[in-house]
C-alpha positions, 0 to 999 in steps of 0.5 A: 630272255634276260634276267632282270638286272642285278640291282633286283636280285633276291640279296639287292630287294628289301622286303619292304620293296615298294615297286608296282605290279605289272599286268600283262594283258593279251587276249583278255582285253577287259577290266571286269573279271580279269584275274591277274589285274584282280590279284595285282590290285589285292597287292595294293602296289601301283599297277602298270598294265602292258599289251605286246604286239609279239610277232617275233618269239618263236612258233608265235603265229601271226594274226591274220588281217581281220584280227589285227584290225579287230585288236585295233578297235579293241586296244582303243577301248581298253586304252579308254577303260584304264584312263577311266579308272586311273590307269594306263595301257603301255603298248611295245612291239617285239619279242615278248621276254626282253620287254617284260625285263626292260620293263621291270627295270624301268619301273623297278617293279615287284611283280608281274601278273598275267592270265594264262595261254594255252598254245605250246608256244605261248606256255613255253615263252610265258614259263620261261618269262616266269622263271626269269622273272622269279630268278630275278627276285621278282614274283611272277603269277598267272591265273586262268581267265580265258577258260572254265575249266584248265585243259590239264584238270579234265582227265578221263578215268586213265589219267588221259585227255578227251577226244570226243566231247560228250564225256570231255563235257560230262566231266566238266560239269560233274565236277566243281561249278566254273567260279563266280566273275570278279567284279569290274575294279572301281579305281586302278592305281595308275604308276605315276613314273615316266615311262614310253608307250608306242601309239597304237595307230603306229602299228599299222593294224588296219587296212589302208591300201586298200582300206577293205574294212569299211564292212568290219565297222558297219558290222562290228563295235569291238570291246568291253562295253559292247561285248556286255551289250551283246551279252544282254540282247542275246539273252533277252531276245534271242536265247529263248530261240536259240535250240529252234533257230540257230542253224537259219543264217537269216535268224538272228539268233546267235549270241554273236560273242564269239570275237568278243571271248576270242579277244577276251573283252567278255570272260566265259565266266561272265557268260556262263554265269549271266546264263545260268541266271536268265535260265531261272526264268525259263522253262519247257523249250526256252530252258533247252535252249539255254541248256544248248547254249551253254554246251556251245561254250563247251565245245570252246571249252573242248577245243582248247582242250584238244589244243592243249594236247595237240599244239600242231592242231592247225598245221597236223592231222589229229588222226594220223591216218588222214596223212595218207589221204590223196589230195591233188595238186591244187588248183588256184583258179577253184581256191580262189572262186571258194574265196570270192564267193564265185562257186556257183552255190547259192549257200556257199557264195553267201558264206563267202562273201559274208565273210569277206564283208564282216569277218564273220559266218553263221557257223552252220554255213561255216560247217558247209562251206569247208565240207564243199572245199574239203570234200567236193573240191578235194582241197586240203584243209589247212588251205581253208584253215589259213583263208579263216585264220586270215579272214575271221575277226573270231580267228582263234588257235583252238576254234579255227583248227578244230573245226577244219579238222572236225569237218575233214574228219581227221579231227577230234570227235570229228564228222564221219568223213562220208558225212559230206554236206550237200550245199543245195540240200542245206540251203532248202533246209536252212534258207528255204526262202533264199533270204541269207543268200540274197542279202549276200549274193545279189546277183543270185538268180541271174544271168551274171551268177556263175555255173556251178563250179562242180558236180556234187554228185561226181565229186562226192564219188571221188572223195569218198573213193580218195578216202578209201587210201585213208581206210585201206593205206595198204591199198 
């Protein structure tokens, strides 16, 4: 990128340089415990907060179309949370490094803050940015407020990373306790200078032709306000349930959070910590659920763990072993039936269409829908990997991977890959009333529902004859 100009070198600056303190959101879309905008505001300089729609610095993947509707609605509510306290948001389009330089040179500003990015193309631009930045005469800092605890912190005893959960966890917890929220700022300093902001509604992030959304807003409030909301019904209403009735998608027994910490609206600081309070009330079963449902956290905690020293986790093997599986050319007409929700299988149809509707699926049908694609359709799993990278409104670049990746058996602490789960199997133990899949497919039952797309039986002999190739490369 380039430099700041030359009138802010190190000679040029007085020490008592005055200029504002730029914070650079990105997925940490809120005011409440924000690190950077908190450290920024100790600095008693005038802020000016920023958020860059980048699709252009290099090996930066481009958000898929639930998630730009989602960063939409959750800009509009930032936008508001700044306006309320006295600040502004500036919005700009393009490459991320020339913007923070040009920005620095409008405002004359004396330093930049940010919270931290854990993807390799991410930490590469944000160190580069950092180090012009300070090049420049300019302070340049970043903190953690996307993560318990930084992936580079948790080590095992030979200095190296975790590849299977319970002990990445038991690390975690034996040490230190995550820090306590920081506090919502009563006031920002907004910086008073003229300066140019794109519209929001300028960048086209929602749908128009065709506006498929309609299913998103009936489903969904994006932002800060409504992540705590959500935060406050889980824990009152449902998290004493939550070990007994998570697995049921016709529970309502998830914390639905997960949009919410993916865009940062809501810190895994405040969950955590709002948890652990609610747990002092609880005992016997209900303290067992809180204590699976901060474990869920970790498993978030783990896959950007993983990401952190895996970078190609959504396009590679984590085994390398599984680049020798056999997978047939594809067939598009069967991908887009999995897509449509069109397979003949109740649970499976029901996921589909459930996420078609509202950018989201209870993560037990998630689990099942990618084994019935991976393992009894024999489709490569980065073809369902970019169909939820496309679809979720949660769609992250740890999460989503990790996850296919976990289900194909190619992953860290992965499903064995003869762990093949039976759809029917799983909606009679999940859905025993039919209730998920009739809100979802309502021509189940009828003539108008398809045939099964497959035979359970034979595909799961032939997947698990195509992974002998994984066991025996020789062969």
């Amino acid at each position: 990128m380039t430099s700041p100009s030359s009138a802010q070198t190190d000679g040029d600056r007085s020490p008592g340089h005055i200029g504002p303190a730029i914070v650079w959101f990105r997925d940490d879309l809120r005011v409440a415990d924000h690190p950077a905008l908190h450290a920024a505001l100790e600095h008693e300089r005038p802020i000016v907060a920023i958020y860059i729609l980048d699709e252009e610095s290099p090996g930066v993947r481009p958000l898929g179309g639930a998630a730009r509707w989602w960063l939409h609605q959750s800009l509009r509510s930032l936008t508001a949370s700044l306006e309320a306290l006295g600040g502004r948001l500036i919005l700009r389009r393009g490459a991320a490094g020339p913007i923070i330089a040009d920005l620095v040179r409008e405002t004359d500003a004396a330093a930049v803050f940010w919270n931290r990015r854990y993807g390799l193309a991410e930490r590469t631009l944000d160190t580069a940015i950092k180090h012009d930045l300070r090049a420049g005469g300019v302070d340049a800092h970043s903190y953690a407020g996307s993560l318990l605890f930084e992936p580079w912190t948790i080590q095992t005893g030979q200095g190296g990373s975790y590849s299977v959960f319970t002990p990445f966890w038991r690390a975690c917890t034996a040490g230190p306790p995550p820090r306590a929220p920081f506090p919502a700022p009563s006031a920002i300093p907004g910086w008073t200078g003229e300066i140019a902001s794109d519209e929001v509604d300028g960048w086209g992030l929602e749908p128009s032709a065709p506006d498929w959304a309609a299913g998103l807003r009936a489903t969904w409030e994006p932002g800060e306000a409504s992540a705590q909301a959500v935060l406050a019904t889980f824990l009152a209403e449902s998290l004493p349930h939550y070990a007994r009735d998570r697995d049921e998608p016709a529970q309502n027994a998830t914390s639905h959070l997960s949009p919410h910490l993916r865009w940062g609206e809501i810190s895994p600081h405040q969950v955590w910590a709002a948890t652990q309070t609610a747990q002092r009330d609880l005992t016997g079963p209900a303290l067992t659920s809180a204590t699976r449902f901060l474990t869920e956290i970790g498993w978030r905690e783990f896959a950007y763990h993983v990401l952190f020293h895996a970078p190609d986790l959504a396009t590679k093997n984590l085994r390398p072993a599984f680049d020798a599986f056999p997978w047939p050319p594809l067939d598009h007409e069967a991908l887009a039936a999995w897509q449509q929700g069109r397979t003949g299988f109740g649970l499976i149809d029901a996921g589909m269409r459930e996420l078609w509707r509202t950018g989201s699926m209870h993560n037990r049908v998630r689990m099942v829908t990618a084994s019935f694609l991976i393992k009894n359709m024999l489709v490569d799993w980065r073809e369902g990997e970019r169909w939820f990278w496309d679809t979720l409104v949660d769609a992250d670049a740890a999460s989503n991977p990790f996850g296919w990746q976990w289900v194909a058996g190619s992953g860290a602490d992965a499903a064995p890959y003869f762990r093949i789960f039976n759809p029917d199997l799983q909606a009679a133990k999940f859905d025993p009333r039919q209730q998920y899949i009739r809100d979802n497919v309502t021509e189940y039952g009828t003539n108008a529902y398809p045939a099964p797309l497959v035979d359970l039986g034979e595909t799961r002999r032939a997947a698990l004859a195509a992974y002998e190739r994984v066991k025996n490369p020789a062969s």
